[in-house]
C-alpha positions in Angstrom: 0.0 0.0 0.0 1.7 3.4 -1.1 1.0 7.3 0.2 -0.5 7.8 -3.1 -2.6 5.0 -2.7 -4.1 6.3 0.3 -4.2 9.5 -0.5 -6.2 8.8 -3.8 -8.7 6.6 -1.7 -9.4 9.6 0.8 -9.9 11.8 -2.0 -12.2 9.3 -3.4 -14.1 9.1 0.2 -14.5 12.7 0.1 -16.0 13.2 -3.2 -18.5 10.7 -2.7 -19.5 11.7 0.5 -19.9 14.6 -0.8 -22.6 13.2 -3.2 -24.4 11.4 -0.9 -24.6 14.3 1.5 -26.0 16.3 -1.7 -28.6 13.6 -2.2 -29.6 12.8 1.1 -30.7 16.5 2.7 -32.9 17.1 0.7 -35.0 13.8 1.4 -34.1 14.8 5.2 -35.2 18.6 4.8 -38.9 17.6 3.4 -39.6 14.3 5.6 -38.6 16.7 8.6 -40.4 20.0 7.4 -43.6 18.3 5.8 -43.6 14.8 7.1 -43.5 13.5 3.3 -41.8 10.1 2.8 -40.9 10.7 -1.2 -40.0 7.6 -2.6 -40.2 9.1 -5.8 -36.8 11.2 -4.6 -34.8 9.4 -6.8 -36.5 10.4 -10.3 -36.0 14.0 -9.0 -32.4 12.6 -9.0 -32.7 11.3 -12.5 -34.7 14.4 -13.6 -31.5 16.8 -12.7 -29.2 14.4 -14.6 -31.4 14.9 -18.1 -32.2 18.6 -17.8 -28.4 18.5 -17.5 -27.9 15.9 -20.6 -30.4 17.8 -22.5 -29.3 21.5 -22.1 -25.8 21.3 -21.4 -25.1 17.9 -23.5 -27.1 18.2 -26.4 -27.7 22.0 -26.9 -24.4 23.1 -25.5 -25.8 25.6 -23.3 -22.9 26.5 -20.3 -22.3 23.4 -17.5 -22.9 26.1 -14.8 -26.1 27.7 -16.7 -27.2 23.9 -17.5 -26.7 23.1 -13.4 -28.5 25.6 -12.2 -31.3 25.5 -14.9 -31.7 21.5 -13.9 -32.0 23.0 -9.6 -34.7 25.2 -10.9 -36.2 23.0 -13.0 -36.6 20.0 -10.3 -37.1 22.6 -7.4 -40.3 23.7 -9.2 -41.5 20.5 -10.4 -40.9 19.5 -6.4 -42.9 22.8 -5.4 -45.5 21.4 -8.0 -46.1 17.9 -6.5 -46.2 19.0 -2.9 -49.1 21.6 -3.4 -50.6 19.2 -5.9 -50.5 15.9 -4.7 -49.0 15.7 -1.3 -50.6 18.5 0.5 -54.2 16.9 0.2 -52.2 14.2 1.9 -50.1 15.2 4.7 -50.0 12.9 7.8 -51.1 9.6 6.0 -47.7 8.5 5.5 -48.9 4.9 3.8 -50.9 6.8 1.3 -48.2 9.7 0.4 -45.8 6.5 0.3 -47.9 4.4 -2.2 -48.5 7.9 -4.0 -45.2 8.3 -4.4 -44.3 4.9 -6.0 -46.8 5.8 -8.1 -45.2 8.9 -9.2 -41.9 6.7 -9.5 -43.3 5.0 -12.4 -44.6 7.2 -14.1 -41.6 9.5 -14.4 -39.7 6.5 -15.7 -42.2 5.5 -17.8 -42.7 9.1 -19.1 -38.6 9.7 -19.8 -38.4 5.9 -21.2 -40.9 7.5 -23.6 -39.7 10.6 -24.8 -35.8 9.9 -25.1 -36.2 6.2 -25.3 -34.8 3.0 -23.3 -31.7 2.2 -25.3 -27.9 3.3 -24.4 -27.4 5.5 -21.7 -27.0 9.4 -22.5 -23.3 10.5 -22.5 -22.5 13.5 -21.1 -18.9 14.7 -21.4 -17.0 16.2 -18.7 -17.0 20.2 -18.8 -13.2 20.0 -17.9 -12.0 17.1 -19.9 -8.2 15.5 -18.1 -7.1 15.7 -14.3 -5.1 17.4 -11.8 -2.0 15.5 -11.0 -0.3 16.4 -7.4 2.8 14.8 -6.6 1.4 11.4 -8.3 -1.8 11.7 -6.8 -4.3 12.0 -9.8 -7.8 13.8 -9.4 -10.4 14.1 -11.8 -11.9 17.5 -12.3 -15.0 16.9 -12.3 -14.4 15.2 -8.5 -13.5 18.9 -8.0 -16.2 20.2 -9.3 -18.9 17.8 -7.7 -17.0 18.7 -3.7 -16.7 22.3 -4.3 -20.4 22.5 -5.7 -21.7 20.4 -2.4 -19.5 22.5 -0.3 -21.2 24.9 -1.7 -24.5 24.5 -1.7 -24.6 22.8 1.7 -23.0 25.6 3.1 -25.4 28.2 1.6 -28.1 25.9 2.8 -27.0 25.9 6.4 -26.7 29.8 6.1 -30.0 30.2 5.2 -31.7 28.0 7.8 -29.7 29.9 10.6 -29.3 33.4 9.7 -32.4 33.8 7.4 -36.3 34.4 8.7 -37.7 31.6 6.3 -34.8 29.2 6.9 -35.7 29.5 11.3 -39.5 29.0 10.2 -38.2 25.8 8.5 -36.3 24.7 11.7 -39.4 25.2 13.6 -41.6 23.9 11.7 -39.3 20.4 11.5 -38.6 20.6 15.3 -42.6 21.0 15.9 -45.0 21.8 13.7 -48.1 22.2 15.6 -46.0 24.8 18.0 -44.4 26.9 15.4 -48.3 26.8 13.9 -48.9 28.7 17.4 -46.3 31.4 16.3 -48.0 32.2 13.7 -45.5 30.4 11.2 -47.2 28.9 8.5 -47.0 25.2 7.7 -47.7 24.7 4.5 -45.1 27.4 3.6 -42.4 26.0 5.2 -43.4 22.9 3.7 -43.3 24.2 0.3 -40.0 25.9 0.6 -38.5 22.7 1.9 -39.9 20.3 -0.7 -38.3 23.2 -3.7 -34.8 23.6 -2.2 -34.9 19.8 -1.2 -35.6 19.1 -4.7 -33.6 22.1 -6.1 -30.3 20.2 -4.4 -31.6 16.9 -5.7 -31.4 18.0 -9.3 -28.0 19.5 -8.2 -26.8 16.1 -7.8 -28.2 14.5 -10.9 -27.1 17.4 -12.7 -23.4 17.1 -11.3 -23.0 13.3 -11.2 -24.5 12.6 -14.3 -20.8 12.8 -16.0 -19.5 10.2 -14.0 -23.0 7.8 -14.5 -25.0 6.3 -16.8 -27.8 8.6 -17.5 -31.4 6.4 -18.1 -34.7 6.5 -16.8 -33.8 4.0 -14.1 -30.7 5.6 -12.3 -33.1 6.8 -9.3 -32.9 2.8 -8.3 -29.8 3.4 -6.7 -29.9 7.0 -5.6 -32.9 6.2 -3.3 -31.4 3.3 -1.2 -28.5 5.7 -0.5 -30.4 8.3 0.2 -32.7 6.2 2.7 -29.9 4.5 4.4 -28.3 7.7 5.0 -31.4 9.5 6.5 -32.6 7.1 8.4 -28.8 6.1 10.0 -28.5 9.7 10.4 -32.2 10.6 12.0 -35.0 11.2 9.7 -35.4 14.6 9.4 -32.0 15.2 11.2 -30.0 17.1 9.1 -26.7 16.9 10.7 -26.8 13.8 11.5 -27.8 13.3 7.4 -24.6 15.5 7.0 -22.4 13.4 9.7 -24.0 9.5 8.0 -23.0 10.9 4.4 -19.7 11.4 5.1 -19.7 8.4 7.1 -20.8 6.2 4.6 -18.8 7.7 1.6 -15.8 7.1 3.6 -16.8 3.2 4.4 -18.0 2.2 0.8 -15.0 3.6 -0.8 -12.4 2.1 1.3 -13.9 -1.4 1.4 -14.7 -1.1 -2.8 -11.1 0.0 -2.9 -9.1 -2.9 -0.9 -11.6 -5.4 -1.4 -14.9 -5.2 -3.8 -18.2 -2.8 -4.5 -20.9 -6.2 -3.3 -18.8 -6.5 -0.2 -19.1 -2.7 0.3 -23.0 -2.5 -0.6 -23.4 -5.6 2.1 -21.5 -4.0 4.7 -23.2 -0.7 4.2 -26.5 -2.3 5.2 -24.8 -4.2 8.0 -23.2 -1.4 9.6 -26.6 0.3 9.1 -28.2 -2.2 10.7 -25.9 -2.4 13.7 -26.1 1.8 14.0 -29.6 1.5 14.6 -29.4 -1.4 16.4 -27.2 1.0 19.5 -29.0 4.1 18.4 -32.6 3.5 17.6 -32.9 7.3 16.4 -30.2 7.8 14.8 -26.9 8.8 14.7 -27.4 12.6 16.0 -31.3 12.3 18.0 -31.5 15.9 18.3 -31.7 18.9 16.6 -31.8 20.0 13.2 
């Protein structure tokens, strides 16, 4: 095992923790905010990844321009189904579930349709080569997806503690029916969590979807990750979503690096297991 080695695998960690945290908070932020158990989280995933294939990839508009116009794109749509279709249901958790599945399918039925089932999309990187550092070779687009999660995680946590709105969301997620007495209003909060939570959800389709294989059924894998990390970490709990990301990231890239990815996906869910098995609610119980 060389220095370069390791110092390639921590790099590695870091980038994909920085994904999952990305693609985790914002299924945290609404399940906390407006109690909605979206299992149709990741097609908002895959719905960032074409927006990004489709404006960036096959029209050439700018990467940045295209990123951003994939976050607005899925926020909306996520402000869209959580007036329409899960507001009527709020507090029947079974029946937002199933209606969410629901949704599932027909977003991948409705994208199989329109830009068809066959090979992947490509999308090339925006910075094509690496950055090499003393032997230590990173790809720039692992640059760009850390310093765009750094980013927006940070400008997320700035707004739920310095901003009016972003304490209303705290509240609201800490206790709804109490911040209801203050006058804050419910189904704003809710709204504004379900767009930025889906806003940062396109973020990471839109980011990631150079490195993956953009079709209609990539949201597979984004939503286990996104539920093992948000319910290790607390549902709802955002630092603890933050803290189980990077927890994670670090544990399925070592063990895919020194020994192989089914050995890492089955100790993911082990140590999952085990996590809640000594901590019931999570990795951090309070707060948000």
């Amino acid at each position: 095992m060389t220095l370069q080695l390791i110092l390639q695998t921590i790099i590695n960690c870091i980038q994909l923790s920085s994904f999952y945290a990305l693609l985790a908070i914002g299924l945290s932020l609404v399940f906390g905010v407006a109690g909605i158990a979206n299992l149709a989280h990741g097609e908002l995933y895959m719905l960032g990844a074409y927006v990004l294939w489709l404006f960036y990839g096959v029209r050439g508009l700018n990467y940045i321009g295209a990123v951003l116009l994939a976050m607005l794109f899925v926020g909306g749509f996520g402000i869209l189904i959580e007036r329409g279709i899960f507001r009527p249901l709020r507090g029947n958790v079974l029946s937002v579930a199933i209606i969410s599945v629901g949704l599932l399918f027909i977003l991948q039925v409705l994208v199989g349709q329109i830009w068809g089932l066959g090979y992947p999309k490509r999308v090339d990187d925006p910075i094509m080569g690496a950055l090499n550092i003393h032997g230590i070779t990173i790809g720039w687009q692992r640059i760009i997806v850390i310093s765009a999660a750094v980013f927006l995680l940070g400008m997320l946590w700035l707004f739920l503690q310095r901003t009016k709105l972003g304490r209303a969301i705290r509240a609201s997620a800490l206790d709804s029916e109490a911040a209801s007495l203050q006058g804050i209003s419910i189904n704003r909060s809710a709204t504004l969590a379900m767009g930025i939570g889906s806003a940062l959800t396109g973020a990471a389709g839109a980011l990631m979807s150079p490195t993956v294989a953009v079709h209609p059924y990539m949201g597979h894998m984004a939503l286990l990750i996104a539920l093992i990390v948000v319910i290790v970490g607390g549902v709802g709990n955002l630092k603890g979503t933050v803290l189980t990301a990077i927890l994670f990231g670090f544990l399925y890239t070592i063990i895919t690096t020194f020994l192989d990815a089914v050995i890492a996906n089955i100790a993911s869910v082990l140590f999952m297991v085990l996590l809640l098995a000594i901590k019931p609610g999570g990795l951090a119980e309070h707060g948000t």
